[in-house]
Structure formats: C-alpha cells, structure tokens
C-alpha positions in Angstrom: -1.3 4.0 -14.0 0.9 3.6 -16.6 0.4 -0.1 -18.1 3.7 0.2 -21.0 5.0 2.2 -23.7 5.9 0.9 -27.5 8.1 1.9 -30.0 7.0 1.1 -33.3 8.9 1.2 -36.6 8.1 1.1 -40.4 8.6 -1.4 -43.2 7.7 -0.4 -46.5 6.7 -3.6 -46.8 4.4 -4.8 -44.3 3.7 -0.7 -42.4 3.9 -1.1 -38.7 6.6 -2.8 -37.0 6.7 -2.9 -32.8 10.6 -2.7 -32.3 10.1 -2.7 -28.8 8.0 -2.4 -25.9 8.6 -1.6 -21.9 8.1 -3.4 -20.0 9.1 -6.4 -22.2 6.1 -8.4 -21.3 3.8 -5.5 -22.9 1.2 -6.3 -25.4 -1.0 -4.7 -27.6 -2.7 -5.3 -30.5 -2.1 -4.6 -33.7 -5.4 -3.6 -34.5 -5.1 -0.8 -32.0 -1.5 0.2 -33.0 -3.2 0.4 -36.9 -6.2 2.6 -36.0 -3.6 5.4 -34.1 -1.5 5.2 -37.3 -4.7 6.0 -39.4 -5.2 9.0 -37.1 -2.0 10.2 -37.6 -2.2 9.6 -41.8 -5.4 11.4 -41.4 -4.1 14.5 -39.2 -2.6 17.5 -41.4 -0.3 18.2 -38.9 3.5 18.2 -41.2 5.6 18.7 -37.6 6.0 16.5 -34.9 2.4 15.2 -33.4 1.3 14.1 -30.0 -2.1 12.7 -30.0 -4.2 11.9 -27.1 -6.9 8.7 -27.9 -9.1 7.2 -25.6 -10.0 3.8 -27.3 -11.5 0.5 -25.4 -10.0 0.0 -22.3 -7.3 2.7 -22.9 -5.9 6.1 -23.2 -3.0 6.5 -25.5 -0.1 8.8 -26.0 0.9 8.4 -29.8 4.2 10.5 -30.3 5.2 11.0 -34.2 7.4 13.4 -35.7 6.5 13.5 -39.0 9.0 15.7 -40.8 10.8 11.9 -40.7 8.0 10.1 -42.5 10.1 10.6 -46.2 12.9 8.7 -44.5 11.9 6.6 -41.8 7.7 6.3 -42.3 5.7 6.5 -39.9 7.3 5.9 -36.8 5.5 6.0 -33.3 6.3 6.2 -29.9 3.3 5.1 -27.6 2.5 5.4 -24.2 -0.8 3.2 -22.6 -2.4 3.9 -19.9 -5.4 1.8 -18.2 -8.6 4.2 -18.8 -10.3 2.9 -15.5 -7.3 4.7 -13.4 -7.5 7.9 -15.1 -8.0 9.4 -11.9 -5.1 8.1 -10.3 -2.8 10.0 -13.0 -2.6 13.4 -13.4 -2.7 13.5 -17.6 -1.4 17.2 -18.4 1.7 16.3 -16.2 2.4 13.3 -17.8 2.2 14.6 -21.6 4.2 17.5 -20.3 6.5 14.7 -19.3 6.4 12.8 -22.8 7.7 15.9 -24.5 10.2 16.9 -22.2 12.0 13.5 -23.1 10.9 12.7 -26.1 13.4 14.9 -28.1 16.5 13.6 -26.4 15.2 10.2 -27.7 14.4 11.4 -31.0 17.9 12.6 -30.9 20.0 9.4 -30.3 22.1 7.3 -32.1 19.7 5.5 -34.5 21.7 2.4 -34.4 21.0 2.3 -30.9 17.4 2.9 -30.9 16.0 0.4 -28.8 18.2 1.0 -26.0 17.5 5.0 -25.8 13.8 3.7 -25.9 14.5 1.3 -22.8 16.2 4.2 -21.0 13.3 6.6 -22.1 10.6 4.6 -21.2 12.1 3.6 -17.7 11.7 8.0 -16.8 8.0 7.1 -16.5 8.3 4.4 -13.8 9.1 5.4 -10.3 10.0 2.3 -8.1 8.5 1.6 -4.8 11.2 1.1 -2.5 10.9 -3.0 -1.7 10.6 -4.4 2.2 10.3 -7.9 3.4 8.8 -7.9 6.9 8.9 -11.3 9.0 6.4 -12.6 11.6 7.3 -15.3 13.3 6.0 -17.1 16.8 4.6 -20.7 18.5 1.7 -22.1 16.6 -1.3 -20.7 17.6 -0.9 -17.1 18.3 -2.6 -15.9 15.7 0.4 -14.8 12.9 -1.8 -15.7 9.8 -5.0 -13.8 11.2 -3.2 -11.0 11.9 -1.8 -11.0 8.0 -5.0 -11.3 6.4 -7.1 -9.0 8.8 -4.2 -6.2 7.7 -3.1 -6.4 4.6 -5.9 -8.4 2.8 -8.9 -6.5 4.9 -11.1 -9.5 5.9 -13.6 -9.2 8.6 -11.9 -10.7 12.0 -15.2 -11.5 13.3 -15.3 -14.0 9.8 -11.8 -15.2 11.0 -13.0 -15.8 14.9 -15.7 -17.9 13.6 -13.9 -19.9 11.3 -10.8 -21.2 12.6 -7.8 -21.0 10.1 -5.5 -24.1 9.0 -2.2 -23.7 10.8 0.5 -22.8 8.2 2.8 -25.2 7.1 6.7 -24.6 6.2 6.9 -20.5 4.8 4.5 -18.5 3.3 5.3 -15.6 1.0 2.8 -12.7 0.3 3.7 -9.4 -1.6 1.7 -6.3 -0.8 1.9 -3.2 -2.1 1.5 -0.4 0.5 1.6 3.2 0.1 5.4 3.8 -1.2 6.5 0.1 -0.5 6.6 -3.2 -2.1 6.2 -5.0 1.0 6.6 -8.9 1.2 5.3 -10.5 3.8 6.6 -14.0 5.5 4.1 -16.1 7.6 6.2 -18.9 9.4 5.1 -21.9 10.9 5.1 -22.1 14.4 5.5 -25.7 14.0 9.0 -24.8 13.1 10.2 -22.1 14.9 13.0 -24.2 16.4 14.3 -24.4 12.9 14.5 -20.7 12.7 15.6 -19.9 15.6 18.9 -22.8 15.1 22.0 -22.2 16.5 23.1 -23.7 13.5 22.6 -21.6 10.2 20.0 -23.2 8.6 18.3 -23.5 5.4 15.0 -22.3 7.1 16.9 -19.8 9.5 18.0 -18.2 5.4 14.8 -18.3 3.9 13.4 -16.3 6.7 15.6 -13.7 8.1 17.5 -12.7 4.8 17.0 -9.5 3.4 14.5 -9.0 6.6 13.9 -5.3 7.5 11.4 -5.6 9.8 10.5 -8.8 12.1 7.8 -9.3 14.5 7.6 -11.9 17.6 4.2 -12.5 18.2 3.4 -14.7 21.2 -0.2 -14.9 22.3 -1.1 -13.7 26.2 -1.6 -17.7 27.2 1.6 -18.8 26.2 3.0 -16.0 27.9 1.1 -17.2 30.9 2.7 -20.8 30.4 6.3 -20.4 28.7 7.1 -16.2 30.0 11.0 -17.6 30.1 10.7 -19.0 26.3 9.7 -15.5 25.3 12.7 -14.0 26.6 14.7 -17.3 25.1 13.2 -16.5 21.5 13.3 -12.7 21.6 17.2 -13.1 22.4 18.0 -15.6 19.3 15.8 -13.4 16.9 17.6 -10.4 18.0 21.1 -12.0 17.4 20.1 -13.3 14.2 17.9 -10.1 12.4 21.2 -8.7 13.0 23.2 -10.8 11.6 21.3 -11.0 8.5 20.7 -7.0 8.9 22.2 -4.6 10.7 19.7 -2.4 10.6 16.5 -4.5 11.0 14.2 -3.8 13.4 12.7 -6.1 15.8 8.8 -5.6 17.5 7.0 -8.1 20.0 3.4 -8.5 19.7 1.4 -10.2 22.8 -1.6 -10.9 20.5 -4.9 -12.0 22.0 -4.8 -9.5 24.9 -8.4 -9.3 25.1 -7.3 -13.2 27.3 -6.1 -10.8 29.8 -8.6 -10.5 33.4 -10.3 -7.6 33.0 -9.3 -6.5 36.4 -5.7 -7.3 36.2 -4.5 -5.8 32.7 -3.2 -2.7 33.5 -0.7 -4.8 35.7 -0.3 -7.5 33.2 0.6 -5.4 30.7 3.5 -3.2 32.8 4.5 -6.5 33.7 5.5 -8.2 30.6 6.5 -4.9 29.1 9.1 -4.2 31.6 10.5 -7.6 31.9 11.0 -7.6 27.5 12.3 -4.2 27.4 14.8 -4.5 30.6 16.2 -7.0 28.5 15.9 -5.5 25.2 15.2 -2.3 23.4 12.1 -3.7 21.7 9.0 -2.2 21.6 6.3 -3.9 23.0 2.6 -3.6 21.4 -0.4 -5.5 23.1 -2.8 -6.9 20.4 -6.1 -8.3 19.8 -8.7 -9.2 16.3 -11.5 -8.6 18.5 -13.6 -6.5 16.6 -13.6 -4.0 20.1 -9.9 -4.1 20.4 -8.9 -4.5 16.5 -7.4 -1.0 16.7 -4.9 -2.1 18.8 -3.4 -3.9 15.8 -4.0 -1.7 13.5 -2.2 1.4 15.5 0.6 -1.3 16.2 1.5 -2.2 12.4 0.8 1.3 11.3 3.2 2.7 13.9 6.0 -0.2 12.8 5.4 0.1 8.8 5.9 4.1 9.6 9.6 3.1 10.5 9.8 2.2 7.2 7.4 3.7 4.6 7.9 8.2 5.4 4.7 8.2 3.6 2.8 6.2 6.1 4.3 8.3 9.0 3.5 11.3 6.8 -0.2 10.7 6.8 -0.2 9.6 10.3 1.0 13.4 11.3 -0.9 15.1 8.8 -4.2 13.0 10.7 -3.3 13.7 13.8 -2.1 17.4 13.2 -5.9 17.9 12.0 -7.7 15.3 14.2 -5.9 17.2 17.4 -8.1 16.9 20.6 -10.8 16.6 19.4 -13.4 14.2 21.3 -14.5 10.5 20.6 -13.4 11.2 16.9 -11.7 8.8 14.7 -9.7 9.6 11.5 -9.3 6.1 8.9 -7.3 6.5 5.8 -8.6 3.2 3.0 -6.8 2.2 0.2 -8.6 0.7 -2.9 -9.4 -2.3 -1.5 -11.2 -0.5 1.2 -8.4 -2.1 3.4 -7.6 0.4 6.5 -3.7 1.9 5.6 -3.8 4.4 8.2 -5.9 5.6 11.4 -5.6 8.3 13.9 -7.9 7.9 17.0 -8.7 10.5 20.0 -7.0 9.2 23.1 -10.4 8.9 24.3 -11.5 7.0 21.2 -14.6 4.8 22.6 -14.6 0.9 21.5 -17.6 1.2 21.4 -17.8 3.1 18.6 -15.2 0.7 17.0 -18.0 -1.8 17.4 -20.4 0.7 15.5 -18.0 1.5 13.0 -17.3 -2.0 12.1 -20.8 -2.7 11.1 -21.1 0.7 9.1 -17.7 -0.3 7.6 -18.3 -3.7 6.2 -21.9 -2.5 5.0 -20.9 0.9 3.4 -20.0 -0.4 0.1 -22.7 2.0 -1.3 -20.9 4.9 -0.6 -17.7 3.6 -1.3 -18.9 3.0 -4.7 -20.3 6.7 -4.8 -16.8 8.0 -4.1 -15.7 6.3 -6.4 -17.6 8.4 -9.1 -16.1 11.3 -7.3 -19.3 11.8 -5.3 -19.0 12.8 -1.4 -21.2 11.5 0.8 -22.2 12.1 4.3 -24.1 9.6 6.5 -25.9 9.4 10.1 -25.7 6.3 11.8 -27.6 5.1 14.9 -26.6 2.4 17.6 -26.2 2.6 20.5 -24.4 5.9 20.5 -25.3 8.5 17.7 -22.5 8.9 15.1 -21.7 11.4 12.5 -19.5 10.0 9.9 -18.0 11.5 6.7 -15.9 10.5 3.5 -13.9 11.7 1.2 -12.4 10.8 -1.7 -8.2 11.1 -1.8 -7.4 9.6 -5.0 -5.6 12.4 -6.2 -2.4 12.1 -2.9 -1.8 8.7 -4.2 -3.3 5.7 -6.4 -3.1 3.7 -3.8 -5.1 5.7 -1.6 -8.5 5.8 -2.0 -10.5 7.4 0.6 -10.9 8.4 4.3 -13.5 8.1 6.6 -14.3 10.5 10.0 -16.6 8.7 12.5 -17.3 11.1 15.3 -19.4 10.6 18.9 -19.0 15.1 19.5 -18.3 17.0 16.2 -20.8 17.7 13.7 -21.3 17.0 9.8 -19.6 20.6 9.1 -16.9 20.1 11.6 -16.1 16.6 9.8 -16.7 18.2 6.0 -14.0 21.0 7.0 -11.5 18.4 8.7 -11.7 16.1 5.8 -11.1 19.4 3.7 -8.0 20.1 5.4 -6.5 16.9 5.8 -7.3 16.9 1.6 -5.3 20.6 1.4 -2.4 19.2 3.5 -2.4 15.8 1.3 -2.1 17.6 -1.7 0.5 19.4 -0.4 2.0 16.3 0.2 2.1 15.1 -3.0 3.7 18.2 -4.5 6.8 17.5 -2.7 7.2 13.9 -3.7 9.8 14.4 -6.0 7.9 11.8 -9.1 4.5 12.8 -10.6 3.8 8.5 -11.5 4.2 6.2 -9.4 4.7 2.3 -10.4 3.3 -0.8 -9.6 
C-alpha cells in the first residue's frame, strides 16, 4: 500500500529540504531522501526523470524534472510504498498514475506549492467508506465472543473454555473490512437500561449516534425466561436507531441456539421468529460459537455487513454463482489475518465437516504461509469423512483479501483447482470495475 508521498525542495545552502509530506504524520529519513538524490545526480537523464528504487524496507517513486535544476535544484517528488505489500499494488498502474498527475502539479502556482502537493498527493488515496455497527443485549449473551470470534479470528473453542470478563461501560473497536472502515461498539449488558432510556441519555449518544447498523443479541435462555423483555427492548432500539438514523438497520440475534432441545428446534425457532417479525420487520438470525454451528454466525454477519459493504455482497454472489449445487462443498474467502470475510456453503453443507475443517483451519498455517510466496497448494485430509480441500491465493482482487479455501465431501482436486480458477477470473473481473486502482488504509 501506499505508506506517503514527500515533496522535497532545494537550498543551496544545506541541498535537500522536505517541504512537505502526506500524510502529515509521514517520515522518512534523510539518509534515504540523500541516496535517491545521488541517483538522480548520477543519472544522464537532462528531462524530466521517474526512477523506481527498491531500498530497505521500501519501493520508491522519485519524480524530478530536471530541465528545473538551474533554477529551482534538485527538486523531488516521492512516493513510498511498503516493499512487503508489493503484491497488493499493482506497480505499472500506479506509475502510470504518478505521471498522469504529476504535470498538473508541476504546473501550479509556485507560491502555492504545498497546497497543489496536498491535493496531488490525496489522488493516490481512495477512502473506505466508514460504518459504526452496534451490538447491544443483557449480560451474558455472548456480545463480546461473538466480536472477537468475527472480526479478530480467535478460536471459539479457546473462548468456550475460557470464560471472558463481562464488559464494562462501551467498548470501541475499529476494523477494517473489505471496502469499510467498520467501528465496532461492544456495550455492557449491565447497562442496557441506560441505553435503552426514555430519557436521551449520555450513554443512549455514545451508542446509537452515527449507528448504521445495530444488532439485539439475546441468548436462547433468556428468551426462555424474559420472551416479553425481548419484544420490550427490540421496540425501544427500533424507535431510537431511528431517531439517531433514519436509515439504520436493525438485526436480532438469538445466540446460543445450540441451548435449544434437539427435538424441539425447528418449532423453537418458527416460534420466536414469528412472534419478532409480527411485530417488527427485523430479520431474525439464530446463532451459536459452537465450533459445529459457528457458520451460523458467520453466514448471519456476512449477510448483514453485505447490506452495507457491495463488496461483501459482491463476493458472496460471485461464490455462490460458482459454488452452485454442488454437494457437501464449502467455499471460505480469508483475509490477511486468516480471519474468515466471506463463506458460501451447499445447502446441504455437513457440520460435520465444519468440525473437520476447523481443525485443518487453525493447523494450516503451513500453507497459508506457502500462498503467501504465491505458491498453491492442494491438501487431503482424513477424519471421519474424507475431504478434498484447495487454496488459492486472491491477493491481487483486494489487499485485504488474502486467500480462499474449498473443502469438499463430493468434488475432486480438479473440480476444486477449476472452481477456485473461476471464482479468481470473476474476481479479477471485479476489480476492473472498481472505479480506483489503490485502495487506502
């Protein structure tokens, strides 16, 4: 990605000068900004000069146009980039880039040099679109597990053994996911009568405002106990997303469904679901962290964060498009944390396999590592059902995705190569019509 850009001037005095760099916080050192200018006093190139340099940690973009050097010395324009991301950025594009823009900067009013920089430098940032999504519910129900066993990737089976601290006041977390910035708010439970005030609180502020997505999460035994309270909270968070934001959507989550008798789910679940959504027009997901239900989460978040992120929803058709029918197969998208971002199951998708894929999934860091030497790998792996499972490298759709991974009970190694080929040709295709070649974090 691209870490910042510098402007450097001249002073016959002292030789390089930085005038200014984007972001402001931006450093570099001098020593580094002296050995690009020796390259361009040691180049025989009398016109203006791009040079590409891989030093340290970096590649550089060193912009000077040297038919100013009698006047104005050697003055530089520099782009950075972080050389252990190179293959998240597409180079020829971005040079072609530099030089479509450098000239109009080149061409500015030289008392106002540092501004046309500012504005210059600001054509090589594309901003992710920002989101704050709220989860709120009684203590207990699992908000905080469901946070870090989806956005930060830890092993639920970790968080079922060790119990977590209940969260105190309001929690803040900033992700960023796919084309979003997403903040995150974990609320107490402790508190939710706070939030929930008919009186506009300070707390009721602090979580609702600027909310664009929120989430009621109520776990199956409280349910069981407090079904009227449900209804009671779902009402008040309803009123009040709205009054902070129109357009906010609301989502109830009846986590720890695996509770539920065996027997009577099926009821239990058309049960509560048609008493919320007689009420209210809010989708109704049923939830666990069991590691044999934990795709009931994921599917439930990746469905809601598709009402916001197009690139989410995006891959999710692009997935199922290529997945299709096929049997006992599923289809997870990684990003580089190795944190699942998107998943596409067969409606016959076996837990059991989920079980099976868990354990290859935590343990496959081998192959992960392979990929990420742009190295595919194929593996084999047998429990107590033979699996055929398959990545691929997608760094090149988007930096922050980083592989996928098909896991298959019926299709072979060839069938999985050619749909992780085609689900690469249709990505690709993808990012050709995002309208920005860099993205920005």
């Amino acid at each position: 990605m691209v870490k910042g850009l510098i402007l450097v001037g001249w002073d016959d005095s002292i030789g390089c000068v930085v005038d200014a760099t984007y972001p402001q916080t931006f450093l570099i050192s001098h020593e580094i900004i002296n050995k690009i200018l020796m390259t361009h006093q040691f180049s025989t190139e009398s016109e203006p000069e791009l040079l590409e340099i891989k030093y340290k940690n970096y590649i550089i973009f060193s912009y000077c146009d040297k038919r100013n050097i009698p006047e104005h010395g050697h003055e530089m324009v520099m782009l950075v980039l972080d050389q252990h991301e190179e293959k998240y950025v597409n180079l020829y594009s971005l040079r072609k880039l530099l030089m479509e823009h450098i000239s109009e900067f080149e061409s500015g009013e030289r008392s106002n040099r540092v501004q046309n920089f500012y504005d210059f430098a600001k054509k090589f940032y594309q901003k992710r679109s920002s989101k704050k999504v709220l989860i709120i519910g009684p203590p207990s129900s699992g908000k905080t597990s469901i946070k870090k066993v989806f956005f930060e990737g830890i092993d639920s089976e970790e968080l079922l053994r060790n119990n977590l601290e209940p969260t105190r006041g309001f929690s803040h977390y900033v992700y960023k996911w796919l084309d979003m910035e997403l903040g995150v708010a974990d609320s107490s439970g402790q508190e939710l009568n706070y939030y929930l005030s008919k009186d506009n609180s300070f707390e009721q502020d602090i979580a609702f405002e600027a909310a664009d997505v929120v989430i009621y999460n109520f776990d199956f035994p409280f349910w069981e106990d407090y079904a009227d309270l449900v209804i009671e909270n779902l009402e008040r968070i309803s009123e009040i997303s709205k009054s902070y934001n129109v357009n906010c959507k609301v989502f109830a989550f009846c986590h720890k469904s695996d509770l539920m008798p065996g027997s009577q789910k099926p009821a239990l679940i058309k049960e509560i679901g048609s008493k919320i959504k007689s009420k209210f027009r809010i989708p109704v997901y049923f939830t666990s962290i069991l590691p044999e239900r934990i795709a009931t989460l994921y599917k439930a978040l990746q469905t809601i964060l598709g009402e916001v992120s197009p690139l989410s929803t995006q891959i999710e058709n692009i997935l199922s498009g290529v997945i299709g029918t096929s049997d006992k197969t599923i289809a997870l998208v990684l990003n580089r944390e190795q944190s699942i971002i998107n998943q596409h199951c067969s409606t016959n998708y076996n837990f059991t396999i989920g079980m099976i894929m868990k354990e290859y999934y935590y343990k496959a860091n081998e192959y992960l590592n392979k990929i990420h030497n742009n190295r595919i790998e194929t593996a084999t792996i047998i429990g107590t059902e033979v699996l055929n499972v398959y990545i691929k490298s997608l760094s090149f759709i988007h930096k922050d995705v980083d592989s996928i991974v098909l896991v298959s009970e019926s299709l072979s190694k060839v069938d999985l190569i050619r749909c992780a080929t085609e689900i690469g040709q249709e990505l690709k295709l993808l990012k050709n019509q995002q309208e920005s070649i860099l993205e920005y974090s």
